[in-house]
DSSP file (Angstrom, degrees, kcal/mol; ACC not computed):
  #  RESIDUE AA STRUCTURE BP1 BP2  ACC     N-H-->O    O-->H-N    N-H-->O    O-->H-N    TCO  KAPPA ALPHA  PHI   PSI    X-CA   Y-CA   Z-CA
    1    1 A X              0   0    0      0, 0.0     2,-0.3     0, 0.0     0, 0.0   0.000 360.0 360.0 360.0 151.5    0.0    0.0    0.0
    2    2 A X        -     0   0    0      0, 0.0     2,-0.6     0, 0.0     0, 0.0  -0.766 360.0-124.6-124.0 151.8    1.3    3.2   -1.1
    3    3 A X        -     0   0    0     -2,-0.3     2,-0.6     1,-0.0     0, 0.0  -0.679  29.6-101.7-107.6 138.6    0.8    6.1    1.3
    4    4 A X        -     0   0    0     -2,-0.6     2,-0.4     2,-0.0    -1,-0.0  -0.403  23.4-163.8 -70.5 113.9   -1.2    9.8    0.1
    5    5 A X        -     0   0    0     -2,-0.6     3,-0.1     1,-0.1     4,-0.1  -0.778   8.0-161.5-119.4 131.2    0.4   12.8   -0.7
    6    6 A X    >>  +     0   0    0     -2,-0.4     3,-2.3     1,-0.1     4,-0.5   0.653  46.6 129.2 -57.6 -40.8   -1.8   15.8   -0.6
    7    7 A X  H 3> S+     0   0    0      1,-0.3     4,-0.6     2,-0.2    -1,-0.1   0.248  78.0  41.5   8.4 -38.7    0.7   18.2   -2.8
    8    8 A X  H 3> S+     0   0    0      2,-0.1     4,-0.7    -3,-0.1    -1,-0.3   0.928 123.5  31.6 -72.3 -60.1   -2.3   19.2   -5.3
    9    9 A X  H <> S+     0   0    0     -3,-2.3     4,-0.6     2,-0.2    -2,-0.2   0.366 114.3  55.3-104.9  -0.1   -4.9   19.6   -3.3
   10   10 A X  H  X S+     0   0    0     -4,-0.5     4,-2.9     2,-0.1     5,-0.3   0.882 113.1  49.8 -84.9 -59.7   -3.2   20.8   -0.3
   11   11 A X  H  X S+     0   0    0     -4,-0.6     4,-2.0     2,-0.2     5,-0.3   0.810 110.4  53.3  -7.1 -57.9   -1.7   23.7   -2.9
   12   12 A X  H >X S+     0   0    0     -4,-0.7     4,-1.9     2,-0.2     3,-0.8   0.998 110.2  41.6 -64.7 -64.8   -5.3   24.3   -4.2
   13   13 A X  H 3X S+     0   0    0     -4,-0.6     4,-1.4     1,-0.3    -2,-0.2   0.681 115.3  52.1 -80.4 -18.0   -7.0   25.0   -0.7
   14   14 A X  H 3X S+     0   0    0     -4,-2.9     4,-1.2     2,-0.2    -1,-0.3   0.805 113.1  43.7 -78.3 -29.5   -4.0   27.3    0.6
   15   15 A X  H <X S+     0   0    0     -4,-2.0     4,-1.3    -3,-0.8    -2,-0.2   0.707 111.6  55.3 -93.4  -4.9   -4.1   29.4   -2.4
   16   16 A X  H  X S+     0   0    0     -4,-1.9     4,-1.5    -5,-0.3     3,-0.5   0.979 112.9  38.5 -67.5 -75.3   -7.7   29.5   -2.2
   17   17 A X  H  X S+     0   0    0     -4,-1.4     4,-1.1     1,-0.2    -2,-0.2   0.776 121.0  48.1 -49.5 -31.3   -7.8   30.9    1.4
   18   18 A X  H >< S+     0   0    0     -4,-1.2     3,-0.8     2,-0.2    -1,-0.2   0.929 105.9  55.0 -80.9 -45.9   -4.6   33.2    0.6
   19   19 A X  H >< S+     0   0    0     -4,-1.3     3,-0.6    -3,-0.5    -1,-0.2   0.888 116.3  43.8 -75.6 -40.7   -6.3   34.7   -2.9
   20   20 A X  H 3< S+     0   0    0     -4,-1.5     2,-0.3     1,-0.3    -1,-0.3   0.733 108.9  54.9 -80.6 -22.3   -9.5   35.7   -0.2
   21   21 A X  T << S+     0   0    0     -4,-1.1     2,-0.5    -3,-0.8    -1,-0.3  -0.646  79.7 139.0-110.0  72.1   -7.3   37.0    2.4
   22   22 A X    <   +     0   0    0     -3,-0.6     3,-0.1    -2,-0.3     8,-0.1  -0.941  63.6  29.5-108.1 116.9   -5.5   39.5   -0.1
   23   23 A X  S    S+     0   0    0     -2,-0.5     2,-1.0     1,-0.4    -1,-0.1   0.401  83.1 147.5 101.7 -12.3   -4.9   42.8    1.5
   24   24 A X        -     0   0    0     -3,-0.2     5,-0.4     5,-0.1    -1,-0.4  -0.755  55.6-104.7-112.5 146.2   -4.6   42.0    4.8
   25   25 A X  S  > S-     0   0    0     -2,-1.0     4,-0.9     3,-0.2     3,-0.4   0.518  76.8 -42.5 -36.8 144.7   -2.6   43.6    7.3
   26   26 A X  T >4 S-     0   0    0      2,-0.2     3,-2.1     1,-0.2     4,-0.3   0.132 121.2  -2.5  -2.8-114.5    0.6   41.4    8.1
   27   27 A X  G >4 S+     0   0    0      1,-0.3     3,-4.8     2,-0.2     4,-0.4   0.945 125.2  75.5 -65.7 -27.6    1.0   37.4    8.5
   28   28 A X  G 34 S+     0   0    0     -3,-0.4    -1,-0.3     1,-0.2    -2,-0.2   0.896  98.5  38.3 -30.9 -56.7   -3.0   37.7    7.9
   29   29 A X  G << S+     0   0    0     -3,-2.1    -1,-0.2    -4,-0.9    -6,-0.2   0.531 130.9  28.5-107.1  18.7   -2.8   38.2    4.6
   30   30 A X  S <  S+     0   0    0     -3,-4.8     2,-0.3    -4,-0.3    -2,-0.2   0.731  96.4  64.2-131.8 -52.4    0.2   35.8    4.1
   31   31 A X  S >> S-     0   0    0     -4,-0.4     4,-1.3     1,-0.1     3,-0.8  -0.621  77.2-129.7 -53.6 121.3    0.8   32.7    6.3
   32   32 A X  H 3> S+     0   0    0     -2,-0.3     4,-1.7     1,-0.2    -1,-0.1   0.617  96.6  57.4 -62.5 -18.9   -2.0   30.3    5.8
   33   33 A X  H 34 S+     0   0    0      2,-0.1     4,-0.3     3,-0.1    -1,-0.2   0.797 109.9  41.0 -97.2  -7.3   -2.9   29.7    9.5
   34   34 A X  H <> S+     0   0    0     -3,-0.8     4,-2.9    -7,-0.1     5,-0.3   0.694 119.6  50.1 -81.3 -30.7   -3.5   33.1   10.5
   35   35 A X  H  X S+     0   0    0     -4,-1.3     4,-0.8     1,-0.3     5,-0.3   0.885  96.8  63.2 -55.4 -44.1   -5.4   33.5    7.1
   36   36 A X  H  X S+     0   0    0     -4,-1.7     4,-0.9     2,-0.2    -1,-0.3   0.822 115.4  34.1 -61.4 -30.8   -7.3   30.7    7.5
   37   37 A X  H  >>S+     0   0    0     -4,-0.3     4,-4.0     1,-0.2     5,-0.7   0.779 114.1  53.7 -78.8 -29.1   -8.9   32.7   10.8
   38   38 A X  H  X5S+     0   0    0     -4,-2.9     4,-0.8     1,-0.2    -1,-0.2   0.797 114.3  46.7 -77.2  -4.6   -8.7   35.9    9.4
   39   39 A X  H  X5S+     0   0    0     -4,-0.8     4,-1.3    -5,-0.3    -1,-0.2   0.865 116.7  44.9 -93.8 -51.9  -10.9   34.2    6.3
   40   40 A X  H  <5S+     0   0    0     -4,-0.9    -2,-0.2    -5,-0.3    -3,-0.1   0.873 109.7  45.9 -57.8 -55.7  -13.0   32.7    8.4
   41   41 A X  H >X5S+     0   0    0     -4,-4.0     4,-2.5     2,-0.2     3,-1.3   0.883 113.6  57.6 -45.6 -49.4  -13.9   35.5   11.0
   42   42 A X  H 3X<S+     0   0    0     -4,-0.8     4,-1.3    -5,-0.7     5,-0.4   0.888 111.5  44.6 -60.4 -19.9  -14.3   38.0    7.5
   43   43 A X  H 3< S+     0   0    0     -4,-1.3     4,-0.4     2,-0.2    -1,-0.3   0.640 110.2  47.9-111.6  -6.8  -16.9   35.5    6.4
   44   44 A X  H <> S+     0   0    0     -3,-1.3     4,-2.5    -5,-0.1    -2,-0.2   0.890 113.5  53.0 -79.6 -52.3  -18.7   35.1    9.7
   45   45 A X  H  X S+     0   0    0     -4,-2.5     4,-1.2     2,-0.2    -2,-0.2   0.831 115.7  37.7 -15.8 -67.4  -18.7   39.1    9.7
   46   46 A X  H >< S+     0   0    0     -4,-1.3     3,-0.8    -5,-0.3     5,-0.5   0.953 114.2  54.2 -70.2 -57.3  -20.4   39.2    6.0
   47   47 A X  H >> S+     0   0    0     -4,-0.4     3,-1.8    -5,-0.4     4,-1.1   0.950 119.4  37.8 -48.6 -57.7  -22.8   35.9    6.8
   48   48 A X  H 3< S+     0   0    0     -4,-2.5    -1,-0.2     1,-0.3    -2,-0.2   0.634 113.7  57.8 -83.2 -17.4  -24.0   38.2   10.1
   49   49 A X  T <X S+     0   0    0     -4,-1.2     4,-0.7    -3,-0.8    -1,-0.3   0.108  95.4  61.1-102.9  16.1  -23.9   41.7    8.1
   50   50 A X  H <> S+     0   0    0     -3,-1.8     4,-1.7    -4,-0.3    -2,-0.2   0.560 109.0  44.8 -93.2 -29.2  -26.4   40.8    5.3
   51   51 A X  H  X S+     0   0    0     -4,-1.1     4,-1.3    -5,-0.5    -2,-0.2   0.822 112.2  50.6 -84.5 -12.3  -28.7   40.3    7.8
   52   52 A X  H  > S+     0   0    0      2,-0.2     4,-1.3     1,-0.2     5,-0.2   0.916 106.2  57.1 -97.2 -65.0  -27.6   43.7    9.6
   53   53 A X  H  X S+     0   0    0     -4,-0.7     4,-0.6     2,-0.2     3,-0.2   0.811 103.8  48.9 -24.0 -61.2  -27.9   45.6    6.5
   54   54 A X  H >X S+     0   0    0     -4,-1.7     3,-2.6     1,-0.2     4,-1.2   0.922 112.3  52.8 -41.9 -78.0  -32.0   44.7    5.7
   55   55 A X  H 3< S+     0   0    0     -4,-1.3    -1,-0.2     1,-0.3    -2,-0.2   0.533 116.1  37.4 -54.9 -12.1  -32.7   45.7    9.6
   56   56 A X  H 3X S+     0   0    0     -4,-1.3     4,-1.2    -3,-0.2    -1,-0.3   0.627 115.1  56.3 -99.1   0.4  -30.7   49.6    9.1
   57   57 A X  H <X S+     0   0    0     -3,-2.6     4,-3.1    -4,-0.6    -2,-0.2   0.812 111.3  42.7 -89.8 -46.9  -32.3   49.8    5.5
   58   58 A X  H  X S+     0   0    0     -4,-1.2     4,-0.7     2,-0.2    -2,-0.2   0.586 114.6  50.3 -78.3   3.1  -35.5   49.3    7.2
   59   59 A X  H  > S+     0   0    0     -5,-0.2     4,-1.6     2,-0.2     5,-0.3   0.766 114.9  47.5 -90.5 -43.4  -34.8   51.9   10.3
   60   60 A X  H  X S+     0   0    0     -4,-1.2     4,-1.2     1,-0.2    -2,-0.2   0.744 106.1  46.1-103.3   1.3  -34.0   53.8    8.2
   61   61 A X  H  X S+     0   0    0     -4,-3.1     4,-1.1     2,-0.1     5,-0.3   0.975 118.6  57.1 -56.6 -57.6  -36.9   53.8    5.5
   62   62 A X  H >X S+     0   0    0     -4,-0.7     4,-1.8     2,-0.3     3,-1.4   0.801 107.0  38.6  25.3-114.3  -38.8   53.9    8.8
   63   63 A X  H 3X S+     0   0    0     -4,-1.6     4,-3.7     1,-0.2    -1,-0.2   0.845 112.6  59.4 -22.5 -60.1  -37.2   57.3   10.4
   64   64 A X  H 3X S+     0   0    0     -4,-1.2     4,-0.9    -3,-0.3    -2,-0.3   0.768 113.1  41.8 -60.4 -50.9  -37.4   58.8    6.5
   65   65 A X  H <X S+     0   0    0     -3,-1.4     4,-3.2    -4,-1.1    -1,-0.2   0.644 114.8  51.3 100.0 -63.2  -41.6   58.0    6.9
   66   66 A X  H  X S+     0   0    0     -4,-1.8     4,-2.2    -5,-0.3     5,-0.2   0.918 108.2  47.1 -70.2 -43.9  -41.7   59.3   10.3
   67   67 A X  H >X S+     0   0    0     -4,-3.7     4,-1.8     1,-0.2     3,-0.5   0.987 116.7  43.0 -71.2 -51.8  -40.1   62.5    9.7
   68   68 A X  H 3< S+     0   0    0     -4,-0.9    -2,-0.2     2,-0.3    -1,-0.2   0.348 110.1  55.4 -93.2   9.5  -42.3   63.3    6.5
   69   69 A X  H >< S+     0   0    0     -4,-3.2     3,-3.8     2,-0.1    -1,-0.2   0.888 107.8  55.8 -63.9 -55.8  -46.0   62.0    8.1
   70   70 A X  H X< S+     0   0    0     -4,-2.2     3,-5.5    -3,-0.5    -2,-0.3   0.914 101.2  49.0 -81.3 -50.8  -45.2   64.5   10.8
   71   71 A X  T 3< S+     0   0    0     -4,-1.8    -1,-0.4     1,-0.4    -3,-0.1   0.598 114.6  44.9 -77.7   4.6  -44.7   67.5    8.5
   72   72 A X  T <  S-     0   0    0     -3,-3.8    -1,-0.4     2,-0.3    -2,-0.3   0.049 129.1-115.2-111.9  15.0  -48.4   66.2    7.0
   73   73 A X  S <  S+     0   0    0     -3,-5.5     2,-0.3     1,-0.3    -3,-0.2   0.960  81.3 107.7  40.5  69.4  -49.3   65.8   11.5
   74   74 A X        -     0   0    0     -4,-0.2    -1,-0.3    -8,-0.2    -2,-0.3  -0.849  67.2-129.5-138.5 177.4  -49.7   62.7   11.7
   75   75 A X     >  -     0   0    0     -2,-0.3     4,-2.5    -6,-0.1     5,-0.2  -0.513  31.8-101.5 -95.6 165.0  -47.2   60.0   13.4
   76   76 A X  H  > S+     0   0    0     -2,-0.2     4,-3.6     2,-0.2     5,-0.2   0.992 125.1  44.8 -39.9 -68.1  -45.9   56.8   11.8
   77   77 A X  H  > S+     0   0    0      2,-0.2     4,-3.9     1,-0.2    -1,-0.2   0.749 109.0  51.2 -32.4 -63.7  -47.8   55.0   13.3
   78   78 A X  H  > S+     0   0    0      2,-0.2     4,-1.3     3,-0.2     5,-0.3   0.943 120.9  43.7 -24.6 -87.7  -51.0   57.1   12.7
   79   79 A X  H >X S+     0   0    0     -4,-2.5     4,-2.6     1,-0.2     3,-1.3   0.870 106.1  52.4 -32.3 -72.4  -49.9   57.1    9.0
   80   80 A X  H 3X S+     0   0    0     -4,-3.6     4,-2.8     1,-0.3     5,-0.4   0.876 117.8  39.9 -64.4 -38.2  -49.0   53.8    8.4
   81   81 A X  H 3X S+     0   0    0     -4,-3.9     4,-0.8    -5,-0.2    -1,-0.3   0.740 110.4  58.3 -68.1 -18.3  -52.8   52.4   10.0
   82   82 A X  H <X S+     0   0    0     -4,-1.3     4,-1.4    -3,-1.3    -2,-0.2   0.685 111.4  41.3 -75.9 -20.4  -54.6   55.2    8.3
   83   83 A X  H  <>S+     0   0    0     -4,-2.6     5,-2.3    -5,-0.3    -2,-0.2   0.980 116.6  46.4 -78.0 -47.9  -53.0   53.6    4.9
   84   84 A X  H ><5S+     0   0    0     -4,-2.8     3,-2.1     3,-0.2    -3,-0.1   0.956 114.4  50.7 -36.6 -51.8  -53.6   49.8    6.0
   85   85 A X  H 3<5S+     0   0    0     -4,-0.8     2,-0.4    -5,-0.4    -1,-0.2   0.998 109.6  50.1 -48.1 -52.2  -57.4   51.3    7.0
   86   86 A X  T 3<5S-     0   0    0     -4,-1.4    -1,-0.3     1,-0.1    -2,-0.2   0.159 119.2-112.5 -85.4  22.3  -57.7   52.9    3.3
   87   87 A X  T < 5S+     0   0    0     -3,-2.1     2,-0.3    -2,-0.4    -3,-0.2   0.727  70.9 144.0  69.3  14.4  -56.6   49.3    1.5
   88   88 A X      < -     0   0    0     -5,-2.3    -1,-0.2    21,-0.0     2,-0.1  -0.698  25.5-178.4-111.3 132.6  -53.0   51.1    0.2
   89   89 A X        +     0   0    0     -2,-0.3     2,-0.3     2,-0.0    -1,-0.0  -0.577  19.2 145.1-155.9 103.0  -50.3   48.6    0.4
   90   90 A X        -     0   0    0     -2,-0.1    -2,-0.0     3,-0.0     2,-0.0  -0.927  50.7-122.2-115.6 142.6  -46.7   50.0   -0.6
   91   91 A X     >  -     0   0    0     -2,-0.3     4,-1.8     1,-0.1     5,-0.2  -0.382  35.3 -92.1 -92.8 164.4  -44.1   48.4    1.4
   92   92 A X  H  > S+     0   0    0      1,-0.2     4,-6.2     2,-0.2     5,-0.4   0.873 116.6  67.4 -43.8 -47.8  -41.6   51.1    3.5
   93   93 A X  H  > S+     0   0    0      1,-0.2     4,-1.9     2,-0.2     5,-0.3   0.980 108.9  36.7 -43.8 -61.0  -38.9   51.4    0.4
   94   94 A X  H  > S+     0   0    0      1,-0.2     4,-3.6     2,-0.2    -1,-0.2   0.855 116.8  43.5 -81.6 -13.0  -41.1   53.0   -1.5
   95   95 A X  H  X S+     0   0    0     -4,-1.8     4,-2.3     2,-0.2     5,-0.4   0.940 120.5  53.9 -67.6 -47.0  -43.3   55.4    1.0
   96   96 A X  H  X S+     0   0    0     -4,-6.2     4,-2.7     1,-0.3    -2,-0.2   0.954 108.6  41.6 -58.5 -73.1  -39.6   55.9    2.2
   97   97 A X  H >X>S+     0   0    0     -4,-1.9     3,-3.1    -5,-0.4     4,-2.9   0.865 120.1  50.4 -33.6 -66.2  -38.3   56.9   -1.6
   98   98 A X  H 3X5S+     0   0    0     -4,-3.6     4,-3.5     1,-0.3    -1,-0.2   0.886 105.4  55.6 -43.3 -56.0  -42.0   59.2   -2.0
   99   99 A X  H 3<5S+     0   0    0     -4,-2.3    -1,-0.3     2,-0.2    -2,-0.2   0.737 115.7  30.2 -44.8 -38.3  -41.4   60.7    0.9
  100  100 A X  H X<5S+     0   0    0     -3,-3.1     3,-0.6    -4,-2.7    -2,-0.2   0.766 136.4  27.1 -92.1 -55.9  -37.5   62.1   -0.1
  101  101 A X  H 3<5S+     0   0    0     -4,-2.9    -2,-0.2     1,-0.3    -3,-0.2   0.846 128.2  36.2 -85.7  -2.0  -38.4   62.5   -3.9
  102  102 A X  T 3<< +     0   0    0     -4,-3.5     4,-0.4    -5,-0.7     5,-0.3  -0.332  53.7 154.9-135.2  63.1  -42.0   63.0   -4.1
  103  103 A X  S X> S+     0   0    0     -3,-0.6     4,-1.2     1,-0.2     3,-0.9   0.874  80.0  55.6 -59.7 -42.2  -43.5   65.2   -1.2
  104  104 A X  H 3> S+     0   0    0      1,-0.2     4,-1.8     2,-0.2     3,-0.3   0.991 115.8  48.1 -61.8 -49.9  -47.0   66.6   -3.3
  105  105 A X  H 34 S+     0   0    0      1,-0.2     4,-0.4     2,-0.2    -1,-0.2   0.655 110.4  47.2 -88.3  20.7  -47.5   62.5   -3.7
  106  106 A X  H <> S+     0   0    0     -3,-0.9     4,-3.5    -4,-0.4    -1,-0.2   0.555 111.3  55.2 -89.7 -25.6  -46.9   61.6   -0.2
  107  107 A X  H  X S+     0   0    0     -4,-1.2     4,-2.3    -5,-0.3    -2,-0.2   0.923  97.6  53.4 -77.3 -37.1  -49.0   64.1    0.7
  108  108 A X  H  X S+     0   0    0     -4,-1.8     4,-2.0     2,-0.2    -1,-0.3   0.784 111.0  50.2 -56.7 -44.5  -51.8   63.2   -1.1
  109  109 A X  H  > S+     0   0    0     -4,-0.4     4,-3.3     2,-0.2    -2,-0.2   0.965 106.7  59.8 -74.8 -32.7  -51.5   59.3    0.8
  110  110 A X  H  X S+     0   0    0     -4,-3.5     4,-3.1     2,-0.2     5,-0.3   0.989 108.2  45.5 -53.2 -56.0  -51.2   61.4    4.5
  111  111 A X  H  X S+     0   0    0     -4,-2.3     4,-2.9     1,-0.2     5,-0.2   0.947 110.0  46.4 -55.7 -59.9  -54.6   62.8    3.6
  112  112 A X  H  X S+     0   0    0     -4,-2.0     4,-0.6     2,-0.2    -1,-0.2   0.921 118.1  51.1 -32.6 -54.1  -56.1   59.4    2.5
  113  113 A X  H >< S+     0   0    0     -4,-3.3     3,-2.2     2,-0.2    -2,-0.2   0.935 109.5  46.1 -11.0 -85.9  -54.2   58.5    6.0
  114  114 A X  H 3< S+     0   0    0     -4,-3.1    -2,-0.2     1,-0.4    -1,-0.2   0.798 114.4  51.8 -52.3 -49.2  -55.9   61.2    8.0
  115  115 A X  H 3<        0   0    0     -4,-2.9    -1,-0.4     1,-0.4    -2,-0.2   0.343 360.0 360.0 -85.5  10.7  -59.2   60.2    6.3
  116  116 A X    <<        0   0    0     -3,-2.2    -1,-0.4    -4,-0.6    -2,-0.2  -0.061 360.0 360.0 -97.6 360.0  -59.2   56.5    7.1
């Protein structure tokens, strides 16, 4: 029996981790066993910061909402149940987007709001 030399595929999976850790600050972004963490951590980081992204994209359609119901007096809140009441269903991105680029047609849904 002949014994199994990795050479190929050992080769392969170091320049794989090395080619991803490109750019980082000392043995990180050159010795393969600090890489291999620093690779690892950056991709637990990403995996945990997709999800981190949605929830501030939605604060911050949210906030964007909040601010331009109140300058039509109402609240979010207020708003967002007078639109539910009145059958309107535009998800936050886009009240958020009316709201910065399109005040006269946001304004027009706060009164539909107000009147539900």
């Amino acid at each position: 029996m002949s014994r199994v030399k990795t050479g190929v595929v050992r080769r392969k999976r170091h320049k794989k981790v090395l080619d991803a850790a490109k750019g980082y600050r000392g043995a990180s972004g050159d010795v393969f066993k600090q890489a291999n963490q620093a690779v690892m951590r950056a991709e637990a980081f990403s995996t945990r910061d997709r999800k981190v992204r949605k929830r501030k994209m939605r604060q911050l359609w949210i906030i964007r909402i909040n601010a331009a119901a109140r300058l039509n007096g109402l609240t979010y809140s207020q708003f967002m149940n007078g639109l539910k009441k009145s059958g309107i269903e535009l998800d936050r991105k886009v009240l958020s987007d009316l709201a910065v680029n399109n005040a006269a047609e946001f304004s027009k849904l706060a009164e539909t709001a107000k009147n539900a």
